[in-house]
C-alpha positions in Angstrom: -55.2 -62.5 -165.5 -54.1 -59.5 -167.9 -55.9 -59.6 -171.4 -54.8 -57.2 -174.4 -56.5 -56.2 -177.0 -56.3 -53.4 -179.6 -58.6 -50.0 -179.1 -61.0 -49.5 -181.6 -62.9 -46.3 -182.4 -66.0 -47.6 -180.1 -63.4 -47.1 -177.0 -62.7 -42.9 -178.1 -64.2 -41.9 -174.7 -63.5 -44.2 -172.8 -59.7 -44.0 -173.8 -59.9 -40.6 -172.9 -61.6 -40.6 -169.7 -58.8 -43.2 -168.6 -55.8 -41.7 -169.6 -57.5 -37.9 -167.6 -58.0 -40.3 -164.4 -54.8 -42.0 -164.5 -51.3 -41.6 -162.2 -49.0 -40.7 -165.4 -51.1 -39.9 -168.5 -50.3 -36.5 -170.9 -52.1 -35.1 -173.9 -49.7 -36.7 -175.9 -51.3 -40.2 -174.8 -55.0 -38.8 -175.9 -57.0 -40.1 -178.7 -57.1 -36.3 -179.6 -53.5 -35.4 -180.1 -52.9 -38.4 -182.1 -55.5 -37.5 -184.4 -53.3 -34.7 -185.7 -51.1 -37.0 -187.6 -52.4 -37.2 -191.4 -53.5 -40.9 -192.1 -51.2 -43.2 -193.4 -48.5 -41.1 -191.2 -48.2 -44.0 -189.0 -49.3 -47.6 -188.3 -51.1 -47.0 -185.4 -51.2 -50.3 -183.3 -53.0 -48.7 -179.9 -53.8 -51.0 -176.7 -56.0 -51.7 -174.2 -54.6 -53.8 -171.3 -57.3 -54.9 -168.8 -58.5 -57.6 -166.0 -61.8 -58.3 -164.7 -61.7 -55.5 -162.7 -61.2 -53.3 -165.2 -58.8 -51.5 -167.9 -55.7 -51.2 -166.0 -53.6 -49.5 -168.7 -53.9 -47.5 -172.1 -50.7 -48.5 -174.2 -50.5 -46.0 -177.3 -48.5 -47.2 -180.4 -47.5 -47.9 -183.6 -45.6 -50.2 -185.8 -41.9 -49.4 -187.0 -40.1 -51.1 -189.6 -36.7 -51.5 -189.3 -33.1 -53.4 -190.5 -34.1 -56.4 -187.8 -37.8 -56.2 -188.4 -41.3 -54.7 -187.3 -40.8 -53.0 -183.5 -43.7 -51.8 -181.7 -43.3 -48.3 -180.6 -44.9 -46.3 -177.5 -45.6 -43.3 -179.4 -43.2 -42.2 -182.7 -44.9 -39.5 -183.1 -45.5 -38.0 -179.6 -43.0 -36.3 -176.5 -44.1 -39.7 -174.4 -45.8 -42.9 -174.6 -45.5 -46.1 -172.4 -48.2 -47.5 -170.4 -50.9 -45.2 -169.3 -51.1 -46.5 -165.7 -54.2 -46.8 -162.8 -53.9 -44.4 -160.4 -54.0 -47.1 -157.3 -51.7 -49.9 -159.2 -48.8 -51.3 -156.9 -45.5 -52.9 -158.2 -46.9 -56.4 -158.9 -49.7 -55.3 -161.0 -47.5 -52.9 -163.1 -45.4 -56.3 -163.6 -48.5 -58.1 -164.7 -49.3 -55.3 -167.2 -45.9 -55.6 -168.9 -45.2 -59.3 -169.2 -49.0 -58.7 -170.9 -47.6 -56.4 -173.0 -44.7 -57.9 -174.3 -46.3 -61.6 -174.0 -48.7 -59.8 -177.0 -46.2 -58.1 -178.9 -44.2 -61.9 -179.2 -47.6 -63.3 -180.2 -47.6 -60.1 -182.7 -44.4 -61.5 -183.8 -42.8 -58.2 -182.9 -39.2 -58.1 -182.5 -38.8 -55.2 -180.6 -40.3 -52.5 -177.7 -39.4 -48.9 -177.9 -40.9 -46.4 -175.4 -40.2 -42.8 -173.8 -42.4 -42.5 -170.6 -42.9 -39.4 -169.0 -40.7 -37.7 -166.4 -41.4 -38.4 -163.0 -42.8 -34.8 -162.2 -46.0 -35.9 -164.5 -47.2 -38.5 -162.3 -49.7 -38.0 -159.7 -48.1 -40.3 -157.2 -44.5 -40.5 -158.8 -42.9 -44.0 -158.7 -40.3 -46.2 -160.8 -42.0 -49.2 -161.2 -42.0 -49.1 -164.7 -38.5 -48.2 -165.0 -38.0 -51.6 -162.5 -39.8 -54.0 -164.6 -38.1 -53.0 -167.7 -35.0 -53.2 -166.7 -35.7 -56.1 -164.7 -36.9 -58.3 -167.5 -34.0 -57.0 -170.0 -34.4 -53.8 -171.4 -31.9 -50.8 -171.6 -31.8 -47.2 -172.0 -31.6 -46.1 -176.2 -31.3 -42.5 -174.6 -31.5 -40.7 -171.2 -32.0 -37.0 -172.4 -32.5 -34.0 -169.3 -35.6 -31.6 -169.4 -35.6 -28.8 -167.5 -38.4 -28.6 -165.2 -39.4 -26.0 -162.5 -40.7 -26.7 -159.2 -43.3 -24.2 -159.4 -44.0 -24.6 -155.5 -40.7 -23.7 -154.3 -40.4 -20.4 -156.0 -42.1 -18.6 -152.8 -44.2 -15.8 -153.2 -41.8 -13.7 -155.2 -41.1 -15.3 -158.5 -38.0 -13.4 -159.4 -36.3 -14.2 -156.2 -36.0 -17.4 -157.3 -34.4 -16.9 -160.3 -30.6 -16.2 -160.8 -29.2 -12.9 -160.8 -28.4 -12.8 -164.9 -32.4 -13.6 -165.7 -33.4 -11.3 -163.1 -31.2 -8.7 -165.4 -32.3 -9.9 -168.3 -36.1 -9.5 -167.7 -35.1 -5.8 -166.4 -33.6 -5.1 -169.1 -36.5 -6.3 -171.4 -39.1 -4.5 -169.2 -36.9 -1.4 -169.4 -36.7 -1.6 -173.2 -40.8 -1.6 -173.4 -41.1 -5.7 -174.6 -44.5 -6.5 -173.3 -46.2 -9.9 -173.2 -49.3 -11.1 -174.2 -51.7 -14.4 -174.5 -52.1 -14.4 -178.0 -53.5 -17.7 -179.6 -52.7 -16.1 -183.6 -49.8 -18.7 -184.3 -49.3 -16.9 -187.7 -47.8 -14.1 -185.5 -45.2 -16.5 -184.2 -44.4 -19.1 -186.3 -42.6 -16.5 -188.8 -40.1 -16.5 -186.1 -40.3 -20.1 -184.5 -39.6 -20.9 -188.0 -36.5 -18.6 -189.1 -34.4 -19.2 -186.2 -35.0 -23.0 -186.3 -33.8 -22.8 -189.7 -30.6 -20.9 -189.3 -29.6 -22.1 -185.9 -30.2 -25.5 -186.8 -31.2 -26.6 -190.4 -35.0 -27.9 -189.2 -38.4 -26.8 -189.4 -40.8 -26.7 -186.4 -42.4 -30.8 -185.6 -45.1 -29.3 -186.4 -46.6 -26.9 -189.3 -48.5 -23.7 -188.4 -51.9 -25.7 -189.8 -51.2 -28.3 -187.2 -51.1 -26.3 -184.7 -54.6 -24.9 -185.6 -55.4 -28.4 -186.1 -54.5 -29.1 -182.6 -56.3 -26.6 -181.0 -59.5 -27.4 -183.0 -58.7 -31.3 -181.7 -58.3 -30.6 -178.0 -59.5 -27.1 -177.0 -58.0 -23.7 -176.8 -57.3 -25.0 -172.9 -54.6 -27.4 -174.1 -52.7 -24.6 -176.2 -51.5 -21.5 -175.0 -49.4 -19.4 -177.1 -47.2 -16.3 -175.3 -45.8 -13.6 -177.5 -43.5 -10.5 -176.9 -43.9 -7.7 -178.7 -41.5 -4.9 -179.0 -42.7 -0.6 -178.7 -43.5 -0.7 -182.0 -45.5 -4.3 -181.7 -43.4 -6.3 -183.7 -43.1 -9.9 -182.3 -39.5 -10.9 -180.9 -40.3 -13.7 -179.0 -42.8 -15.9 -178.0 -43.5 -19.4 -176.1 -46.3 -22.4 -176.9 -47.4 -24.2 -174.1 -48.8 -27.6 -174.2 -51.6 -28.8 -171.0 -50.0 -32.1 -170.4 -51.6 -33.0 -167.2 -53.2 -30.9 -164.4 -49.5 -31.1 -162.6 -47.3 -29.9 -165.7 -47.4 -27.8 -168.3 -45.0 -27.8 -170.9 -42.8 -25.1 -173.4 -43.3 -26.9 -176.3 -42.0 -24.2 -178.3 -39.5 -21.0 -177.4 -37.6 -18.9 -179.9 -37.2 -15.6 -180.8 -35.9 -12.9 -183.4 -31.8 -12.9 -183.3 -32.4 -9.1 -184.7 -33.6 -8.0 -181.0 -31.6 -10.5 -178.9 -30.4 -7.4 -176.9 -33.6 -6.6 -175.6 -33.8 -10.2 -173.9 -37.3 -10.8 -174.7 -37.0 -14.5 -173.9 -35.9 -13.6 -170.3 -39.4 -11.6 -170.1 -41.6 -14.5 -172.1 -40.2 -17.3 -169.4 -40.4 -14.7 -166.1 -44.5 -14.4 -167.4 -45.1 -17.4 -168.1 -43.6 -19.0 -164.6 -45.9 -16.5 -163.0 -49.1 -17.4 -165.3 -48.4 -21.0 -164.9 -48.0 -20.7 -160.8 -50.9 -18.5 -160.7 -52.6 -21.8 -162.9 -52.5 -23.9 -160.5 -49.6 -26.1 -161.9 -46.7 -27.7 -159.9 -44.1 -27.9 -162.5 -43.0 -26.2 -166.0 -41.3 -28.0 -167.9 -38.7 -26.2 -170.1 -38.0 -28.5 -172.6 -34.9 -30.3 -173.1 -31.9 -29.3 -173.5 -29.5 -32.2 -174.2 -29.5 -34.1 -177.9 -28.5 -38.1 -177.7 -27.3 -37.3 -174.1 -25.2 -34.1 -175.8 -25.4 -31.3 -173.8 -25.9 -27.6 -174.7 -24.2 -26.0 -171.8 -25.2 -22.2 -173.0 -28.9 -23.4 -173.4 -28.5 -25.5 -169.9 -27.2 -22.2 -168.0 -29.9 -20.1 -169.3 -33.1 -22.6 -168.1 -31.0 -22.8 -164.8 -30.9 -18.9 -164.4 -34.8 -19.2 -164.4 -34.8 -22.1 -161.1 -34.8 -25.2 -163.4 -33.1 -28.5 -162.9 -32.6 -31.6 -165.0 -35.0 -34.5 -165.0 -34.7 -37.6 -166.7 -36.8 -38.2 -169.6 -36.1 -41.9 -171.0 -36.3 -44.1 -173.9 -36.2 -47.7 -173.4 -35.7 -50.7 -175.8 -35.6 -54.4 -175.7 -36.7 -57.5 -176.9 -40.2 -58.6 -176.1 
C-alpha cells in the first residue's frame, strides 16, 4: 500500500539522492533549485510517496489559488515537475503512485492537479506510463508545447555535417568575421544582452534576475550552470547561451540571445555549433534547445533556425484534472 506524506527538511538528502538515482528526475525537481525562490514566493506543498519497500516517488509542489479554489501544482515555479519516478517501477506501480497522489490531494481538499513532466528524452528508460494513468483516470492536456531537442548520438563524427546547409553558412560566416567562443561563468557579461533583446523583442525580463543566477550556481555547483559567450574582434559580447545540467542524459539552453547590433555576424549560429560539440564531447545524449512554440503557437522563423542545427520537436506537456 502507497502512503504520502509531506517532505520535511530532515529528508534534504535523501530527496536528493532519489531524484539523482531515479528514471526521470531534472535539477528542477532538486531540493537545491527550489531553494532559489525567495520565501513566501510560493506555498510549497512537496511529497514523499512510499511503500514498505521504500520511497517510490518524489512529488514536488505547491499550492495555487485560483477562481474554483486551491490546486496543487507539480512545480509553478520550475521547467518540469510531476512524479519523480523509481528507476525499476512498471505500469501498475506507477498507477498505485497516482491514485496515492490524488487520493491525498482529495483528502487535502484540493480541487485540482496541474503538472508539466519532462520530455521523454530525460528519462533513463523512456516510457508513457504516466501520460497513461492520467489520461486514463481523467485528466487532459492544459498545453502540449514542442522543445527542440538534439539527438546528440546521431550527429556522427563530424558535427557540422549534420546540420543544414544555412547554419553551416552561418557559423562560417561568424568564424570568418573573428566571433570566438568562450566558457565564461561572469553572467554580468551576458545578462546586459539576455536582458535588452528580451525587452524589445518581447516586453519581458529574463525568469530569472542576474543575482539568481549567482544564487543558483552557489545552490547547486558551477557543474549545473554553464554559461557560453561570443565575443566579437574587439571582445564585445554578441551572443551567448546558459546551460542548465538537467540529468546526466540532457542538458538544456536555458537561455540564448544576442545583440540585434551584430546579427550579421551570426554569432548564435557559432554559440549553438560549440556548444553541440562541447555538449557531445560531455558525454550527453540530447540538447535540448528550448521551446519554441507559446500555448501551442508556433514561431516558424525560430522553429527553422533550431532545425538548421539537427533538432526536432518533442513534446513537453501540461496536464490538469480533478483529483
Amino acid at each position: 500500500m502507497m502512503q504520502v506524506r509531506r517532505l520535511e527538511e530532515s529528508d534534504r538528502q535523501a530527496w536528493t539522492d532519489f531524484v539523482r538515482r531515479s528514471c526521470n528526475g531534472t535539477v528542477f525537481h532538486l531540493p537545491a533549485f527550489l531553494d532559489y525562490h525567495p520565501e513566501g514566493r510560493f506555498d510549497n506543498h512537496h511529497l514523499l510517496i512510499g511503500s514498505r519497500s521504500g520511497t517510490q516517488a518524489i512529488v514536488p509542489g505547491a499550492v495555487s489559488v485560483r477562481e474554483d479554489g486551491r490546486w496543487f501544482r507539480s512545480y509553478p515555479g520550475a521547467s518540469y515537475g510531476g512524479p519523480v519516478l523509481g528507476d525499476g517501477l512498471g505500469l501498475g506501480k506507477i498507477e498505485q503512485i497516482l491514485d496515492a497522489l490524488l487520493d491525498y490531494c482529495r483528502g487535502e481538499g484540493f480541487c485540482g492537479v496541474e503538472m508539466t513532466l519532462p520530455p521523454k528524452v530525460y528519462f533513463r528508460r523512456p516510457h508513457d506510463y504516466i501520460d497513461f494513468a492520467l489520461l486514463r483516470r481523467g485528466f487532459a492536456y492544459r498545453k502540449r508545447e514542442l522543445t527542440a531537442v538534439i539527438d546528440l548520438k546521431r550527429l556522427g563524427e563530424e558535427v557540422d555535417l549534420g546540420f543544414r546547409s544555412s547554419a553551416r553558412r552561418g557559423v562560417r560566416k561568424a568564424r570568418n568575421g573573428g566571433v570566438t567562443v568562450e566558457e565564461n561563468n561572469d553572467f554580468s557579461l551576458f545578462y546586459p544582452v539576455l536582458e535588452t533583446n528580451l525587452k524589445d523583442r518581447h516586453g519581458v525580463s529574463p525568469t530569472h534576475t542576474a543575482d539568481e543566477l549567482y544564487r543558483l550556481e552557489k545552490l547547486l555547483g558551477r557543474e549545473y550552470i554553464r554559461q557560453f559567450i561570443a565575443r566579437g574582434e574587439s571582445g564585445e559580447v554578441l551572443a551567448g547561451m546558459v546551460m542548465f545540467h538537467c540529468n546526466p542524459r540532457v542538458t538544456l539552453a536555458f537561455y540564448i540571445s544576442h545583440d540585434e547590433r551584430y546579427q550579421e555576424l551570426r554569432p548564435v549560429n557559432m554559440v549553438y555549433r560549440e556548444v553541440i560539440a562541447w555538449a557531445r564531447e560531455s558525454g550527453y545524449s540530447f540538447l535540448d534547445l528550448g521551446t519554441f512554440t507559446l500555448n501551442m503557437e508556433v514561431n516558424y522563423g525560430l522553429c527553422r533556425f533550431k532545425e538548421s542545427f539537427s533538432a526536432r520537436g518533442r513534446f513537453r506537456d501540461t496536464f490538469y484534472g480533478k483529483p
